[in-house]
Structure formats: C-alpha cells, structure tokens
C-alpha positions as CSV (number, residue, x, y, z in Angstrom):
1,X,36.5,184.1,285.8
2,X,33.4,184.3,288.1
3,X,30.4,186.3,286.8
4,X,27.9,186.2,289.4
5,X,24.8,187.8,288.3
6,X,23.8,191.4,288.3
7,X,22.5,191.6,292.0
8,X,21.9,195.0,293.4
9,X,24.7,196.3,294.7
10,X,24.3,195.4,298.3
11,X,27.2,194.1,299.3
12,X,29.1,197.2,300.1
13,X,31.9,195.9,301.8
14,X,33.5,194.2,298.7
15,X,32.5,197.9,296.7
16,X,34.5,199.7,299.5
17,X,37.8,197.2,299.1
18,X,37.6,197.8,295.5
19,X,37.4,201.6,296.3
20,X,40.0,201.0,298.8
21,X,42.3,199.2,296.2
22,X,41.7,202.5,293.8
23,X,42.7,204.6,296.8
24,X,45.8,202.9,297.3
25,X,47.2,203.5,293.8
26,X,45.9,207.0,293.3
27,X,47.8,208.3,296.4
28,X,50.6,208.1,294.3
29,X,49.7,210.6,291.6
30,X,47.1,212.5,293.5
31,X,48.6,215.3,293.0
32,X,48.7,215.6,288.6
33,X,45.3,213.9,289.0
34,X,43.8,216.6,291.3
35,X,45.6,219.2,289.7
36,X,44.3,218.3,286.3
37,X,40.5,218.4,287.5
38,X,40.6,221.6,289.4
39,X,42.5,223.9,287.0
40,X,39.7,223.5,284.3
41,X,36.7,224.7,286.0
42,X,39.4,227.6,288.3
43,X,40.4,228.7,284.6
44,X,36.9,229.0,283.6
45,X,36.3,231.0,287.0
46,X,39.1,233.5,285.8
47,X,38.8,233.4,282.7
48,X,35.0,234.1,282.3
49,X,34.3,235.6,285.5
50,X,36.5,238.6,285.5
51,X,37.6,238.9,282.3
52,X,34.0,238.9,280.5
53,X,32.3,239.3,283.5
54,X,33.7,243.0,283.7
55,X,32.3,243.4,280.4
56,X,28.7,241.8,281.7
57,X,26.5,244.5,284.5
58,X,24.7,241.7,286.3
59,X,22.6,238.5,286.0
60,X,19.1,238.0,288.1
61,X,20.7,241.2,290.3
62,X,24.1,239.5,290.7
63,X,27.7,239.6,289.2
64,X,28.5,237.5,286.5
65,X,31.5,235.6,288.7
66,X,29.0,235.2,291.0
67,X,26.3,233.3,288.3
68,X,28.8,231.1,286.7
69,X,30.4,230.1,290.3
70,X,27.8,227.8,291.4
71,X,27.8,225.6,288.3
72,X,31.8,225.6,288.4
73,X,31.4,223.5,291.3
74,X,29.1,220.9,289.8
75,X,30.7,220.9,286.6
76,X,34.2,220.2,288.3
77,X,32.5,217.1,290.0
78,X,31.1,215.9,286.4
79,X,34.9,216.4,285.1
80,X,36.0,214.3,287.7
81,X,34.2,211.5,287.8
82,X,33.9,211.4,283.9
83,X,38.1,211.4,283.8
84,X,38.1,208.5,286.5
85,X,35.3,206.8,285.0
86,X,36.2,206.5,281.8
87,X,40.2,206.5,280.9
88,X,40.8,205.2,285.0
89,X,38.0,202.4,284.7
90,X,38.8,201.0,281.2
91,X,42.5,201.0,281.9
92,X,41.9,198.6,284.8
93,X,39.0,196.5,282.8
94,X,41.2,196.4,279.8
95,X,44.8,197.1,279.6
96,X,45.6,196.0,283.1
97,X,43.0,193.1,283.5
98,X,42.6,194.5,286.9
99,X,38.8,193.3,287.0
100,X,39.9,189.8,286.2
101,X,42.1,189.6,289.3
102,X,39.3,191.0,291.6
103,X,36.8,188.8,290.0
104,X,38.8,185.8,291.0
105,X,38.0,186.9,294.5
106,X,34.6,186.2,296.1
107,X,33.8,189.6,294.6
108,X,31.0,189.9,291.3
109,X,30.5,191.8,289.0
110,X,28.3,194.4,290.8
111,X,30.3,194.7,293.9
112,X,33.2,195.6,291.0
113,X,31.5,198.2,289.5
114,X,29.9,199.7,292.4
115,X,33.2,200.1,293.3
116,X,34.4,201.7,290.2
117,X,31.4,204.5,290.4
118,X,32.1,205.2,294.3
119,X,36.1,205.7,293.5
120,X,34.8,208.2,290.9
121,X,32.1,209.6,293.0
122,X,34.9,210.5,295.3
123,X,37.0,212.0,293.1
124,X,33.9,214.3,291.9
125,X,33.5,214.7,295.7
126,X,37.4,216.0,295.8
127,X,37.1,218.2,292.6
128,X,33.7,220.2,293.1
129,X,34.9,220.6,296.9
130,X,38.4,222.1,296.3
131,X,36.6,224.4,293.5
132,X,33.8,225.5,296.7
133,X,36.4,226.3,298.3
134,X,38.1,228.4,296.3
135,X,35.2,230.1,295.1
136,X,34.6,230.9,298.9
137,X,38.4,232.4,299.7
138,X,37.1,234.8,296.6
139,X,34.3,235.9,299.1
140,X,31.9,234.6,296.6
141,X,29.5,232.7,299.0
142,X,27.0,234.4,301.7
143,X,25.0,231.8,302.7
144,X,25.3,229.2,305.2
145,X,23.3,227.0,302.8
146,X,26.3,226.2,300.9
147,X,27.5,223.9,303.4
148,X,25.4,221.6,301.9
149,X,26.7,221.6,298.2
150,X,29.2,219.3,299.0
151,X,25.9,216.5,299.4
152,X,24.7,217.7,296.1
153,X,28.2,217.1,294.2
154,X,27.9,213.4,296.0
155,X,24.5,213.1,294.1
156,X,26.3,215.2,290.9
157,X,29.5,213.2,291.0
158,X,27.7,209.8,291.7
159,X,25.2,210.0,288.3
160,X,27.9,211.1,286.1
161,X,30.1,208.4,287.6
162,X,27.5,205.9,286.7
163,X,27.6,207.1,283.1
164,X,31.2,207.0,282.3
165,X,31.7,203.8,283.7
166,X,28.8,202.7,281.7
167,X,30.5,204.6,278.5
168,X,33.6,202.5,279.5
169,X,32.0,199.1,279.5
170,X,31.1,200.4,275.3
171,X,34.1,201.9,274.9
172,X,36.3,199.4,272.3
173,X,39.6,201.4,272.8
174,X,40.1,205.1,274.8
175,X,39.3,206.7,271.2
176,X,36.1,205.9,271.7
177,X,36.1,208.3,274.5
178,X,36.5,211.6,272.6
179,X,32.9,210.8,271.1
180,X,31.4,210.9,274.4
181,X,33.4,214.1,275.5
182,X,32.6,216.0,272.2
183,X,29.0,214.8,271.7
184,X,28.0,214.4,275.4
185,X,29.6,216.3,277.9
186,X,30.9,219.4,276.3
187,X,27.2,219.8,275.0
188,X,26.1,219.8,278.5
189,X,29.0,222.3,280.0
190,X,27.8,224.6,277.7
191,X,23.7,224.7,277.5
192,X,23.6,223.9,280.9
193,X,22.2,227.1,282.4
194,X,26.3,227.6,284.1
195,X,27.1,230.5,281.6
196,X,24.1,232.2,280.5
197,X,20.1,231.5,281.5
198,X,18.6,229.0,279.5
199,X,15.6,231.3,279.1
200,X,17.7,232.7,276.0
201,X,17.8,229.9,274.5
202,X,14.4,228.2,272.2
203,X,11.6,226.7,273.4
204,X,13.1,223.2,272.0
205,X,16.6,223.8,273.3
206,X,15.5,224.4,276.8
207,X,13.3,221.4,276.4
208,X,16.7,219.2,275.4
209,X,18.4,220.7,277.6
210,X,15.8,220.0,281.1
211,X,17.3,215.8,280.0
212,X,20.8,216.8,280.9
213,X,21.1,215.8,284.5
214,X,24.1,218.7,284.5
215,X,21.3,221.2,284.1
216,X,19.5,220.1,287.0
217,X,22.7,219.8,289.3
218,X,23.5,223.8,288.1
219,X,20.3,224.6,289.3
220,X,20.2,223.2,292.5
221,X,24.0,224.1,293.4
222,X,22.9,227.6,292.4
223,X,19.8,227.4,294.7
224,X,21.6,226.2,297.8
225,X,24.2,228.7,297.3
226,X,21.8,231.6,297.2
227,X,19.9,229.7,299.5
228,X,16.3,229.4,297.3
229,X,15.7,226.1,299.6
230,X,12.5,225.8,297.7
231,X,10.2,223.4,295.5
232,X,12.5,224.0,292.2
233,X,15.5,222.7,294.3
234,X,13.8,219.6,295.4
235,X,12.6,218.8,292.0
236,X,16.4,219.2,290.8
237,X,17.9,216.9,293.4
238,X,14.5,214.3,293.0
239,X,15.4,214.1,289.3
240,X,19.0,213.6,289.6
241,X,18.2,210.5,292.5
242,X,15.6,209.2,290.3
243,X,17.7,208.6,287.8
244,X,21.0,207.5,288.9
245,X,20.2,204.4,290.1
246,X,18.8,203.3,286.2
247,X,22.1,204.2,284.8
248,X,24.3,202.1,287.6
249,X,22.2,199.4,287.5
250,X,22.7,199.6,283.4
251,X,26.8,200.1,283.8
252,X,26.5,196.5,285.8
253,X,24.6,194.9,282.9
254,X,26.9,196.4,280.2
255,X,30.2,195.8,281.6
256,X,29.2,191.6,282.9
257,X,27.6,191.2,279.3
258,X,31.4,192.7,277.7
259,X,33.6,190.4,280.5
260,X,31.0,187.0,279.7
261,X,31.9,187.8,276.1
C-alpha cells in the first residue's frame, strides 16, 4: 500500500476523482440518503416552530419559526456531513477496503482524504440548501442577503466534514460513533444559540459554548439572513476558516498513522 506523506492537499484533481468515485455510488441511493438528512432539521422546523412557537410571542422582535430557521439550515449541513463522514467514510476505510484500492493508484493519503471531506462537504452543501429552500417556500426569508448562505454552509459543511472524518480515522468499529453523536454533536445542536439566546444561559456556558464552531455558523447564517452584514458576521465566518484547515490537516495525520499501522 502506498503512504505518501501528509502533503497539503494540493493535488486537487486526484481529491475530485475520489469525490467523483463517491458520486457515482451515491446516485444510487440519493434519494433514502437525502431524505434521511432533510427530514430531521424540516421536523424540528414543524415541530418547534409552530407548535411551541405559537406558544412563544417573539424573539429580538421576530417569530420564533423565524429565530430557529436560520440555524436549521446550518445544523442540516453539520448532519450531513457528520452522517457521510463518519458511517460513509469508515465503511469505505474499513469494511470495504475501499482506500486500499485507491491508494494503489498514484493517489496518497491526503488526496484520499481531501476527497472524503469534499464528498461530505457536498452533501452538507445538498442538505442545508434543500432546508433554505424550504424555509423560503414558508415565506420565511426577506432579504436578498440569503443568497449567500449557501457559501456559509460550504464553510459549515466543510469544518464539520473535517471532524467526522477525523472521528472516523479513531473510530475502532461504528459503535464508536454514538459517543461522538451523544457527547459532541447533540451538545452542540442544542446550546448552540439555534433554539433559544445563549444570553440565558451562564457566564461559563456561553463561554463553552463560543468553542463550538456550530455556534458560530448559527450566528452568521442568522446574520446573512436578516442581513446584519456586520463585524460579528465576519468574526463568525473568520473563526470557522481559521480553524478548518487544523482539523483537515489532523484527519490526514490520523487516518495515514491508522492505514501505516
């Protein structure tokens, strides 16, 4: 098997015929796979939005369905690209050896797994878009800011992408996976400002909570959306670049130390 090295990821054509490869076998179950991402964060929308949300007057001089709506979107990518990440990536590192057969091409390891995290950046890129769209057929968006959310779920989806596949190269067996979904990111879905403000929450949670990159994506999805184009939105999207390149480059070194072993 040929390990290469962990070189940047440069080489982007051998990441897009790995995300090409993906492609070709998820066109065959798109439609349970997209289903299965959407109806989560739609049910949520429902759910929460009109259901307590008729029980709730307003939040920051806006409906309730119309607060939560913004992080839906972001949190759909996160879902997304954690599902693919995760179960998708260690099924073809693991059980289907799929990364030996593309490492015995002149592909390497980071090329591999750059590949990996755009497949699953896409499919955050599917997920949060289909939910934005949704959420505007419910006459729920006003400004023409929003057409840039889908960028922002690129950003969204690409970080937590980063992270599952890094979780993956950990992972011994998929049971290892429902320790990063009940410790990791369910924490996140819930204290990260898309239900309530975090200003209700202590000092120290709202400290904790400012680490969670899923906080700073609900922030700035909800600032494009009402179109607050300003500083706070910048600082959001700054953070979220600033650190997604740390935890791809740290998914490469995981998953090259796990294949040399």
């Amino acid at each position: 098997m040929k390990l290469t090295g962990t070189a940047p990821p440069g080489r982007l054509t051998g990441s897009i015929a790995v995300v090409k490869r993906n492609l070709r076998v998820w066109r065959k179950y798109w439609i349970s796979s997209f289903i299965g991402n959407l109806s989560e964060p739609l049910l949520y929308l429902l759910a929460l939005g009109y259901g307590l949300g008729s029980l709730i007057t307003e939040i920051a001089g806006m409906s309730y369905i119309e607060f939560i709506a913004p992080g839906l979107i972001v949190s759909a990518a996160m879902y997304g690209s954690t599902f693919e990440g995760t179960y998708g990536t260690f099924t073809r590192m693991v059980p289907q050896h799929t990364f030996e057969g593309m490492l015995a091409t002149p592909l390497d390891v980071s090329e591999v797994v750059t590949g990996e995290v755009l497949f699953a950046t896409f499919k955050a890129l599917a997920s949060g878009t289909a939910v934005l769209l949704v959420i505007t057929l419910f006459g729920l968006i006003t400004k023409p800011t929003a057409f840039f959310v889908p960028l922002l779920v690129v950003v969204c989806g690409f970080w937590f992408s980063s992270m599952a596949v890094l979780v993956s190269g950990l992972s011994p067996s998929y049971d290892f996976f429902n320790y990063y979904f009940t410790l990791i990111v369910t924490p996140m879905f819930l204290f990260s400002g898309i239900f309530f403000p975090l200003e209700q929450l202590p000092h120290w949670a709202q400290s904790a909570a400012w680490f969670s990159p899923l906080t700073h994506a609900t922030s700035a999805s909800r600032a494009i959306i009402w179109g607050n184009m300003g500083k706070a939105l910048w600082l959001d999207i700054a953070w979220l670049t600033a650190t997604a390149p740390v935890v791809l480059f740290s998914s490469i070194w995981i998953i090259k130390r796990r294949l040399v072993q």
